[in-house]
C-alpha positions in Angstrom: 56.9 128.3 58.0 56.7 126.7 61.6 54.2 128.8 63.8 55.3 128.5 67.4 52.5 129.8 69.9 52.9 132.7 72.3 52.3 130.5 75.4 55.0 127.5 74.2 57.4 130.7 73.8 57.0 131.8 77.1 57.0 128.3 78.7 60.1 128.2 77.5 62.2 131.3 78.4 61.0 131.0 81.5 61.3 127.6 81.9 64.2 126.4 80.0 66.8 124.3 81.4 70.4 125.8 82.1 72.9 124.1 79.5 74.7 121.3 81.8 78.6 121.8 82.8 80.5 119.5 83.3 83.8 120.1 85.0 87.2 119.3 83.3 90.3 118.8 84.7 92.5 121.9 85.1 96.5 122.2 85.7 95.7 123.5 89.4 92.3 121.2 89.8 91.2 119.1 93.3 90.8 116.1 92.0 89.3 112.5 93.2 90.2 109.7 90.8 90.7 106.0 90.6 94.0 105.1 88.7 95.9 101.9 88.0 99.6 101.9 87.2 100.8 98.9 85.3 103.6 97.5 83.2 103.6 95.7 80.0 103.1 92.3 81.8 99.7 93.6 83.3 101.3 93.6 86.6 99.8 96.9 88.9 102.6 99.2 90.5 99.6 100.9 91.6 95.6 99.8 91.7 93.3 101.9 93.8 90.3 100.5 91.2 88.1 98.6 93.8 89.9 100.4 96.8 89.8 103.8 98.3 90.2 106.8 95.7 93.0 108.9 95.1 92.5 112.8 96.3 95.1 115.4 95.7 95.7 118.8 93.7 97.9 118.6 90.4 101.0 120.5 90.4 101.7 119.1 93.7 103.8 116.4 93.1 101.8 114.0 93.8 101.4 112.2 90.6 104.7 112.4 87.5 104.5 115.3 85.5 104.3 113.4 82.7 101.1 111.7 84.6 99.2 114.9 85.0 99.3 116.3 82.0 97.3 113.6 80.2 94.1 114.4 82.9 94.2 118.1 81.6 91.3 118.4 79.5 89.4 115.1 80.7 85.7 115.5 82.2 84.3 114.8 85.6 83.4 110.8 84.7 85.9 110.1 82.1 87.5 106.6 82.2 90.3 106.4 80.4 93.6 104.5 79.1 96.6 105.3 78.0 99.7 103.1 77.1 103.0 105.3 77.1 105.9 104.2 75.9 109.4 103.6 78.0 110.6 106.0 79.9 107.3 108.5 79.3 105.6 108.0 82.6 108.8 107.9 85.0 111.8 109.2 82.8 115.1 107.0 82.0 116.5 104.9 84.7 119.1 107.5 86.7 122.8 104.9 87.3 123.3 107.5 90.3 120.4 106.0 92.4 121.5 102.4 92.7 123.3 102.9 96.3 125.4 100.4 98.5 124.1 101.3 101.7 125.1 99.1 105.3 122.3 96.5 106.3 122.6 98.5 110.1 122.0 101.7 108.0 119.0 100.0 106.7 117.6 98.8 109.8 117.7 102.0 111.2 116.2 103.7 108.6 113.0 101.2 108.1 109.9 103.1 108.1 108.6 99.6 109.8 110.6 97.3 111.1 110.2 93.9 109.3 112.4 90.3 108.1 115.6 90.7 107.2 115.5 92.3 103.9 116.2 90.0 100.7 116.8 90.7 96.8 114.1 91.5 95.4 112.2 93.4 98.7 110.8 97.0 98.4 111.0 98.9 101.3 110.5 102.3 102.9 113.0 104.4 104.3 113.6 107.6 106.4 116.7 109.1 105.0 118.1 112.6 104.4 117.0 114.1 101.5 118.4 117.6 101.0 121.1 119.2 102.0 120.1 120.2 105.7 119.9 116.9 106.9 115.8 116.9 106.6 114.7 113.1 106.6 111.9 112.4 103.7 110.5 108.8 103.1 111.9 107.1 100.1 111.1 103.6 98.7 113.7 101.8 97.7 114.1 98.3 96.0 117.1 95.5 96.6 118.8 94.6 93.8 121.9 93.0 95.6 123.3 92.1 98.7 126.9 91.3 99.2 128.4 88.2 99.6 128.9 88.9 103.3 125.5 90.5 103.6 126.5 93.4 105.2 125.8 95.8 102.9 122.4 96.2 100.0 123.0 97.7 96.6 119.1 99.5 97.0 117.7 101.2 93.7 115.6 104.0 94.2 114.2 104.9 90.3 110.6 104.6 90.4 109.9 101.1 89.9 108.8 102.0 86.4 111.2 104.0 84.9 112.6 103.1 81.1 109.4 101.3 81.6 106.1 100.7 79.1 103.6 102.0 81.1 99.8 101.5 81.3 98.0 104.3 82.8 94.4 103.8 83.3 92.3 106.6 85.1 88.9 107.0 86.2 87.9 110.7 87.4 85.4 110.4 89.6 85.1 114.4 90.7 87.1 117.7 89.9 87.0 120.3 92.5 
């Protein structure tokens, strides 16, 4: 039988330390993170690794669904990867959001003005997107251009969608 001594007993209920917390991510949590988005090739849609931090509250919709239920559940620090298969991250590519749209239209919608756009060129673009005529930003890329270039077949799925996807997250503070 261990003796323990009257004054190591109450050294240490009044001295103990408090059991660490440490915060986990919650469907309605503040976060601050680092994440990189990438596809099977290793090429980033999205690196803010060595940059400034992401900062946003889930639910949101500010990161996929999908997205932000795999940081449910991790703890303040965690650094973590996760390769999802096609179409897991961003959903199935949607046929209904390939659009001809005029190269004037274009032009005028550019959230900057740049060079004439070419296959291949992502872009920004203030165009309506409800039913009152509201204008949101949306990123479209170019797929096609007519032969006469006067008009852009644009594609506005999330660059990743159908895609493999590599999500890699750092949390760096839950609020």
């Amino acid at each position: 039988m261990r003796f323990t001594s009257p004054l190591r007993l109450a050294f240490s209920r009044y001295f103990a330390c408090p059991p660490i917390i440490v915060p986990c991510v919650q469907p309605d949590s503040y976060l601050t993170l680092h994440y990189r988005l990438s596809d099977p090739g290793g090429v980033d849609a999205v690196n803010t690794f060595g940059g400034t931090p992401a900062t946003f509250t889930l639910g949101q919709g500010q990161l996929s669904p999908a997205l932000e239920a795999l940081l449910i559940g991790l703890d303040e620090d965690a650094h973590t990867r996760f390769d999802l298969p096609a179409g897991a991250a961003f959903g199935a590519r949607i046929p209904g959001l390939l659009r001809w749209v005029s190269r004037g239209e274009v032009e005028r919608a550019r959230e900057y003005p740049g060079p004439v756009a070419q296959v291949g060129d992502v872009m920004r673009l203030r165009l309506p997107t409800s039913t009152d005529g509201e204008a949101g930003l949306l990123t479209a890329l170019v797929r096609e251009i007519d032969e006469v270039g006067d008009a852009l077949l644009l594609d506005f799925n999330h660059p990743l969608a159908d895609c493999p996807t590599t999500f890699e997250v750092k949390i760096l503070a839950v609020l």
